[in-house]
DRENDO-1510 file (C-alpha; in Angstrom, 1 decimal, always signed):
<recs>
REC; n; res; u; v; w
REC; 1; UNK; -21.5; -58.3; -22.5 .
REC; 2; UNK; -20.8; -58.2; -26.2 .
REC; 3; UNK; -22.6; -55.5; -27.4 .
REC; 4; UNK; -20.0; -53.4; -24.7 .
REC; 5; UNK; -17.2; -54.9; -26.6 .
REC; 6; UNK; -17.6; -52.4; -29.6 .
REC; 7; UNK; -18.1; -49.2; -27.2 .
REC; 8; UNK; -15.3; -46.4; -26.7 .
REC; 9; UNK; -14.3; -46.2; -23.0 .
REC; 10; UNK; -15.7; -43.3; -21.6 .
REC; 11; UNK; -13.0; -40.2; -20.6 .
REC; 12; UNK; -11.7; -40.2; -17.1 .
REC; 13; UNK; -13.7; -38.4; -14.7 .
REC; 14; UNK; -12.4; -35.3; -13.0 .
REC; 15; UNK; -11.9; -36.2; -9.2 .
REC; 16; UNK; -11.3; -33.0; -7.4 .
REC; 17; UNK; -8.1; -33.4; -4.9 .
REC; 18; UNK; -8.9; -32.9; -1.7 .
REC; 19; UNK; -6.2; -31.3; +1.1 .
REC; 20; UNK; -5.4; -33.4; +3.6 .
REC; 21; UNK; -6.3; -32.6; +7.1 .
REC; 22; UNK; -4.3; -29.5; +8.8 .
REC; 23; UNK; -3.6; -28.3; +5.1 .
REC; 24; UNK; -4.9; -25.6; +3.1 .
REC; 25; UNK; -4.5; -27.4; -0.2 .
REC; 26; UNK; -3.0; -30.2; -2.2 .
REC; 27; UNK; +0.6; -28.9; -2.0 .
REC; 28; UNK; +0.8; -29.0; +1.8 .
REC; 29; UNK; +0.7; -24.9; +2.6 .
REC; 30; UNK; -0.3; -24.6; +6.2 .
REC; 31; UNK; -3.9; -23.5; +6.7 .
REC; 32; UNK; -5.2; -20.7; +8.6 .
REC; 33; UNK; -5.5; -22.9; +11.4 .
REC; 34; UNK; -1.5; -24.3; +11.5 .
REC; 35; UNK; -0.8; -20.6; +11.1 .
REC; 36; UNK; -2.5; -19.3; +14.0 .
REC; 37; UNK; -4.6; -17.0; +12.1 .
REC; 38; UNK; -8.2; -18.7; +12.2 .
REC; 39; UNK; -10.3; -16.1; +13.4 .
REC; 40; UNK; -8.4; -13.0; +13.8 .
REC; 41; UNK; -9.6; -9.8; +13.2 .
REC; 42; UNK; -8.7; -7.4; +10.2 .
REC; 43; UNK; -9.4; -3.2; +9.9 .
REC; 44; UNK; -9.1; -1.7; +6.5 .
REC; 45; UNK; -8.0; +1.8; +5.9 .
REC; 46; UNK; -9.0; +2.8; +2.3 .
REC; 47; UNK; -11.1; +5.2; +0.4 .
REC; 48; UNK; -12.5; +3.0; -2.2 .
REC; 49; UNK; -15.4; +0.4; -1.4 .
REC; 50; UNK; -14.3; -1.8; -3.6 .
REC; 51; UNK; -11.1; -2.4; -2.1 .
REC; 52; UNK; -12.6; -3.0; +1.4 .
REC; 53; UNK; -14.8; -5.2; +0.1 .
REC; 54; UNK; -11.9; -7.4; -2.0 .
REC; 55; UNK; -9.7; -7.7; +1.3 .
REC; 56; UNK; -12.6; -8.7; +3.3 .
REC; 57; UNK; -13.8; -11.8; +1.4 .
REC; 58; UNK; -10.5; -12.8; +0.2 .
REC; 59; UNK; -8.9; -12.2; +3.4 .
REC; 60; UNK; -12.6; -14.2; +5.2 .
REC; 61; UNK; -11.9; -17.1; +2.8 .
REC; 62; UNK; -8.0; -17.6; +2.5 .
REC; 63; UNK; -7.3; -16.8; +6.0 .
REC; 64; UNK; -10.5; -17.2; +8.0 .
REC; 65; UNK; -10.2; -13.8; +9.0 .
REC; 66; UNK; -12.8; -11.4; +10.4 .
REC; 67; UNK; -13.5; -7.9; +9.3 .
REC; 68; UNK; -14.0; -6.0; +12.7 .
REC; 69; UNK; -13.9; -2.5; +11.0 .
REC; 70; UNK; -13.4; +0.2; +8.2 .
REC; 71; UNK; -12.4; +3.8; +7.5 .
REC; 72; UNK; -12.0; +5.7; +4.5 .
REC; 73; UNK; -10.2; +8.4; +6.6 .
REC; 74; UNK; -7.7; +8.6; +9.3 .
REC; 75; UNK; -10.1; +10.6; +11.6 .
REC; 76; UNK; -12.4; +7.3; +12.0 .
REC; 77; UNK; -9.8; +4.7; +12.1 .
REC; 78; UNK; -7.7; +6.7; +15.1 .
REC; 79; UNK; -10.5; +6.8; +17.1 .
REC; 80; UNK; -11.8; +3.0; +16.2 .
REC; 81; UNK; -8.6; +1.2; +15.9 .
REC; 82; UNK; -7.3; +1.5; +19.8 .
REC; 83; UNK; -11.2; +0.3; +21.1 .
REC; 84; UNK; -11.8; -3.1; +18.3 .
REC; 85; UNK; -8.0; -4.2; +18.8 .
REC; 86; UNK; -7.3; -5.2; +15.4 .
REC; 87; UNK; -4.6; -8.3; +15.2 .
REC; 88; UNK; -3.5; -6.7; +11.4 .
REC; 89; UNK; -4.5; -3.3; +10.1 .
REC; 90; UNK; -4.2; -2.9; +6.3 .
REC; 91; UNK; -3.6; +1.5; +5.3 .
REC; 92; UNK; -4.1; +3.1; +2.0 .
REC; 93; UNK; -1.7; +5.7; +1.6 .
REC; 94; UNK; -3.9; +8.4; -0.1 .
REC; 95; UNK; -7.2; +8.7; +2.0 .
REC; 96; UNK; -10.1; +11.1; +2.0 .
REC; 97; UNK; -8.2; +14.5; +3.0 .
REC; 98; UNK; -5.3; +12.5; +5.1 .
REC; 99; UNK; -2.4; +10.4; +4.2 .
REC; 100; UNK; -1.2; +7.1; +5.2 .
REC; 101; UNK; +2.3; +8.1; +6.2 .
REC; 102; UNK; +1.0; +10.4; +9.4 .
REC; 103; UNK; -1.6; +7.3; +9.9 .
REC; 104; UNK; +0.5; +4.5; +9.9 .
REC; 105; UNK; +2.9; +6.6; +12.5 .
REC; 106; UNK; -0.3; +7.6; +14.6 .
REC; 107; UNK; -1.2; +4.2; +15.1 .
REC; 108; UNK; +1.7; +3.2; +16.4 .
REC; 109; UNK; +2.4; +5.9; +18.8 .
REC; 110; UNK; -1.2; +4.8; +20.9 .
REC; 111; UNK; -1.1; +0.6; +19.8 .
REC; 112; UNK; +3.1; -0.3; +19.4 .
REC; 113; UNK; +2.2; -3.7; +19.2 .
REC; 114; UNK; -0.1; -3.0; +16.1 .
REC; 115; UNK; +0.8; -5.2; +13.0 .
REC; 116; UNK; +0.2; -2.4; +9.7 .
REC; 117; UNK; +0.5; -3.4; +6.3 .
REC; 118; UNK; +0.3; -0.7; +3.6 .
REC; 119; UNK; -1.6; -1.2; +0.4 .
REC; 120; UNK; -1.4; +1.2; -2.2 .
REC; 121; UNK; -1.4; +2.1; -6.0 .
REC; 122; UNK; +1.9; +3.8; -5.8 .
REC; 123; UNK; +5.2; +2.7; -6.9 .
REC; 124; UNK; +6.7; +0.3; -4.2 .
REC; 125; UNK; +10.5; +1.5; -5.0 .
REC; 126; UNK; +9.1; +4.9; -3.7 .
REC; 127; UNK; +6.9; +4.3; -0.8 .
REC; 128; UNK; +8.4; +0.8; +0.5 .
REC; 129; UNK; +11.6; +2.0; +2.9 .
REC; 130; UNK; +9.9; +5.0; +3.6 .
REC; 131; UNK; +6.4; +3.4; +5.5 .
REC; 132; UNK; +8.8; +0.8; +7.1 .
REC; 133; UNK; +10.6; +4.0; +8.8 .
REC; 134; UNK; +6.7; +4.6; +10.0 .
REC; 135; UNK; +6.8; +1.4; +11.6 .
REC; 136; UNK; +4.7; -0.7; +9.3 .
REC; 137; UNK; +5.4; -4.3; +9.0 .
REC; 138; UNK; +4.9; -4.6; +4.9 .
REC; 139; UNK; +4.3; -2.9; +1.8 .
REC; 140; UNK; +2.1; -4.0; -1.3 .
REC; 141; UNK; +1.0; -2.6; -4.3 .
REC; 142; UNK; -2.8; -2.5; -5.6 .
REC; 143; UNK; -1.5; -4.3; -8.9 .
REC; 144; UNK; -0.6; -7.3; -6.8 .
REC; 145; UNK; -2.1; -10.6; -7.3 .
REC; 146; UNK; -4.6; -12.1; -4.7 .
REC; 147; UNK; -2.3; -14.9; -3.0 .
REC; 148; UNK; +0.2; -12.1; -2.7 .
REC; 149; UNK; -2.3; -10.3; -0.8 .
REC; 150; UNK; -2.9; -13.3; +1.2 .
REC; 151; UNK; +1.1; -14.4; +1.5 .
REC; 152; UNK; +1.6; -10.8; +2.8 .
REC; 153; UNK; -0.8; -10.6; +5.3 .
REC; 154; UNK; +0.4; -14.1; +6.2 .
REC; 155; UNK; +4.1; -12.4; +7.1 .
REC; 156; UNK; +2.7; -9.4; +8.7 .
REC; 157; UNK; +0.2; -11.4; +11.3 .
REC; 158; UNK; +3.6; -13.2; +12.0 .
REC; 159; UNK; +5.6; -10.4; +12.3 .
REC; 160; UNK; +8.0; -10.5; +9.3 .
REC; 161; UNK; +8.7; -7.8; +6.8 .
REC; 162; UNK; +6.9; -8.0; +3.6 .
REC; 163; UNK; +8.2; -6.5; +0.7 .
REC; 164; UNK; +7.4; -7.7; -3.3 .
REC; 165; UNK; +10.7; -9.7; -4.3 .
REC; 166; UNK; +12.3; -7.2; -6.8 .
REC; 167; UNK; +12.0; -4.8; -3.7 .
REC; 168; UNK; +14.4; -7.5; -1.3 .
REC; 169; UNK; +16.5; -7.6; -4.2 .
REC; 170; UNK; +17.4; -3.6; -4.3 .
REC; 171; UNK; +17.3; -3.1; -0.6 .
REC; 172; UNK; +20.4; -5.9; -0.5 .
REC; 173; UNK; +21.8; -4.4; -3.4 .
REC; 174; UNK; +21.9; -1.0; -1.8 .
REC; 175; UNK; +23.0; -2.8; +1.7 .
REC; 176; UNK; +26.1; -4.4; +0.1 .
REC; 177; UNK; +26.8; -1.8; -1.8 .
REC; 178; UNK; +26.2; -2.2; -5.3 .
REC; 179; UNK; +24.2; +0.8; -6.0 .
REC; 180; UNK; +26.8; +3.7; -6.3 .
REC; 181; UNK; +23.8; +6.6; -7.7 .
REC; 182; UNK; +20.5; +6.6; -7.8 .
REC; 183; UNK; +18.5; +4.8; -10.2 .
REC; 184; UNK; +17.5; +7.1; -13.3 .
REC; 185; UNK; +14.0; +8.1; -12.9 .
REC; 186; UNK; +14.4; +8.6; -8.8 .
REC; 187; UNK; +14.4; +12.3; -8.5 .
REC; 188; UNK; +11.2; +12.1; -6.1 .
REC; 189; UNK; +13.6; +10.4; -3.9 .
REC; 190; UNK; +15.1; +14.0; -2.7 .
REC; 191; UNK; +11.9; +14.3; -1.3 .
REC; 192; UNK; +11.4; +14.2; +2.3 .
REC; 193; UNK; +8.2; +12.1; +3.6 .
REC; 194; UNK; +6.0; +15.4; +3.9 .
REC; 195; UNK; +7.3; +16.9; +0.8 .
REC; 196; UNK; +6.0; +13.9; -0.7 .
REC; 197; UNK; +3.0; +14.4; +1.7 .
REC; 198; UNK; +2.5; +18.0; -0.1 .
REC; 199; UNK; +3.3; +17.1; -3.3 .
REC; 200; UNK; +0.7; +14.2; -3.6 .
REC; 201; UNK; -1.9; +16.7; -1.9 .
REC; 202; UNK; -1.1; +19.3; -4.5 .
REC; 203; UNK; -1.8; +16.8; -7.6 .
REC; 204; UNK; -4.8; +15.8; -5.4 .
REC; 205; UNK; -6.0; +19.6; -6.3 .
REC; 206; UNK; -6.1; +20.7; -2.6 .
REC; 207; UNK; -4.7; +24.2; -2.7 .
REC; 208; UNK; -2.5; +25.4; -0.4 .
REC; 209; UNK; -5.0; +26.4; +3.0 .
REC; 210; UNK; -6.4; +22.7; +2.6 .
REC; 211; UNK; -3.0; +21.0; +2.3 .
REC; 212; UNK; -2.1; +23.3; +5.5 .
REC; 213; UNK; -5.7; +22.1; +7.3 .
REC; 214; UNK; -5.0; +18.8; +6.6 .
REC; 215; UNK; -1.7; +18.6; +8.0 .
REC; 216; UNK; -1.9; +20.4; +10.7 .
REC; 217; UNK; +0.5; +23.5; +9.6 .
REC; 218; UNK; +0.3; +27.1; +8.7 .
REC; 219; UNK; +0.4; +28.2; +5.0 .
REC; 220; UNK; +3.9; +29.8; +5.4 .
REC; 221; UNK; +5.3; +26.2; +5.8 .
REC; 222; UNK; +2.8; +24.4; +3.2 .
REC; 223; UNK; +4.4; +27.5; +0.9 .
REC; 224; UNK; +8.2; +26.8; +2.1 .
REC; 225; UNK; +7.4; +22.9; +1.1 .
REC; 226; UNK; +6.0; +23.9; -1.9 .
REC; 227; UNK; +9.3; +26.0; -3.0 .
REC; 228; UNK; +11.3; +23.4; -1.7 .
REC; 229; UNK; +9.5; +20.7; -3.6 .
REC; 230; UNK; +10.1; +22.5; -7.2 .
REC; 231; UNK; +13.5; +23.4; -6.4 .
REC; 232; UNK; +14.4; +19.4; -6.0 .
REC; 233; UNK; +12.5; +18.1; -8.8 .
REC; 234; UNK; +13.7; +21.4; -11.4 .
REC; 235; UNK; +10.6; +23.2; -11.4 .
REC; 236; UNK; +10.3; +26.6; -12.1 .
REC; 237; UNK; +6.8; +27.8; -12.3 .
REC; 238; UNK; +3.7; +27.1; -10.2 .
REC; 239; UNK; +1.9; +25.3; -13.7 .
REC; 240; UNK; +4.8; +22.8; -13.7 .
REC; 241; UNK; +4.8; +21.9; -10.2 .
REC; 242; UNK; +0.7; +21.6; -10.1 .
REC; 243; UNK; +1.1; +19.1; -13.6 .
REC; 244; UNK; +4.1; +17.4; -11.7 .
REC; 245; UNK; +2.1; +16.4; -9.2 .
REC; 246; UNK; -1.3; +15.8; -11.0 .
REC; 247; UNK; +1.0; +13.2; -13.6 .
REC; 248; UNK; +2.2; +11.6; -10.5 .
REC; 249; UNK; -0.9; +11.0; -8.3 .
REC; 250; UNK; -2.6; +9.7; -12.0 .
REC; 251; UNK; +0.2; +7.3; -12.6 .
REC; 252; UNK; +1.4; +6.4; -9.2 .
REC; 253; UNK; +4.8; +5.6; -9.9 .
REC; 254; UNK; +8.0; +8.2; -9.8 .
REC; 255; UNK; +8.7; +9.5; -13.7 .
REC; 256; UNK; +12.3; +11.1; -12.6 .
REC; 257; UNK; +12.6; +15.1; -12.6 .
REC; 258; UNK; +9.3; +16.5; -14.6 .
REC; 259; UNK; +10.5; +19.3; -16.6 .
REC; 260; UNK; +8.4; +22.1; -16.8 .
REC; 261; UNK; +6.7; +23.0; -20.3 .
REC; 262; UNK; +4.7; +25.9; -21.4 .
REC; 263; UNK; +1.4; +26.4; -19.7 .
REC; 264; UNK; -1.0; +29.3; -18.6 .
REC; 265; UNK; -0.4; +30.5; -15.2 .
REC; 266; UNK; -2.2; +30.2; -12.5 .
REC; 267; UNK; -2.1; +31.6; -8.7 .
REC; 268; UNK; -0.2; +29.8; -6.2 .
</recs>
């Protein structure tokens, strides 16, 4: 015993805290199992296999969620979606030749009850109102942290609007009043949900025939959208319109009115 007495005492060991049962963790959050979401099953609409393979596990570990399907196009998920009865469906809004918007309202017309969050790169401020008007349940951006993934999913399954916090905030403002113009930097707001449609497609680089194939329309209206679309953003020339759009789709957020600058022309 005395040759302890001139020994240090060793450092505390770290004890890991363990939830408690019917918890997810040490602060008391209910777990998937309180929440009624234990084995449910999730479809992921998105082009990027990286993506679907992030929601998947994260959504399989936080959640206890199970992956029933995938698409990386409209197409695929219209025709799967109605026969695997998804509980949640998470939507890219740019896919492989298609768009979200048309999805999101597809989905709904043949499965009402369908929960659909969007996920997607593009500024929420921009996007949000406009896919809730499609009749999806939430909107989150690709920049979002993972328990924001997992909080959003959370609301959706339950059937609550989710929207980031900054995005409640504005949508009160504008209810109440406070907002008497537009925010500076909004000008894509004038934009109707298929002008935005063609206007995404054109910085995509689909020309005019493809953007009409893919929406279902003849070239004179993909051509009328296109005039409309540089008249309300202060366009003048094809070459602005076409770098307009390719700066938008590259940052994914609005940048106000783009003013055109000198450039070589091209053919419409």
């Amino acid at each position: 015993m005395d040759s302890l007495k001139g020994r240090s005492k060793a450092p505390a060991r770290y004890r890991p805290v363990h939830p408690s049962p019917g918890t997810s963790s040490a602060t008391g959050s209910p777990s998937p199992e309180e929440l009624g979401v234990e084995g449910l099953r999730l479809y992921v609409v998105d082009d990027h296999p990286v993506v679907r393979a992030f929601l998947s596990q994260h959504l399989e570990k936080q959640l206890k969620m199970t992956l029933c399907g995938w698409s990386a196009d409209s197409r695929k998920a219209l025709a799967e979606i109605p026969e695997l009865k998804p509980d949640v469906v998470i939507v890219d809004l740019t896919l492989n030749e298609s768009h979200g918007f048309g999805l999101v309202r597809d989905l709904l017309a043949v499965a009402p009850k369908l929960k659909v969050l969007v996920f997607s790169a593009h500024e929420e401020q921009l996007y949000a109102s406009r896919v809730l008007e499609a009749g999806a349940l939430g909107y989150l951006r690709k920049t979002a942290r993972p328990e924001q993934v997992t909080e959003a999913v959370r609301k959706v399954l339950q059937g609550e609007v989710y929207l980031s916090p900054e995005m409640v905030t504005r949508a009160l403002m504008n209810k109440v009043g406070a907002r008497k113009k537009p925010a500076a930097g909004s000008a894509l707001d004038a934009l109707s949900d298929r002008e935005l449609q063609v206007f995404e497609s054109i910085g995509q680089g689909f020309e005019t025939k493809q953007i009409a194939e893919q929406l279902k329309l003849d070239v004179k209206t993909i051509e009328t959208y296109r005039a409309r679309i540089k008249e309300k953003l202060n366009l003048t020339s094809a070459p602005a319109l076409m770098r307009a759009a390719f700066q938008f789709v590259q940052s994914g957020s609005p940048a106000g009115s783009p003013s055109p600058t000198p450039s070589s022309p091209v053919s419409e």
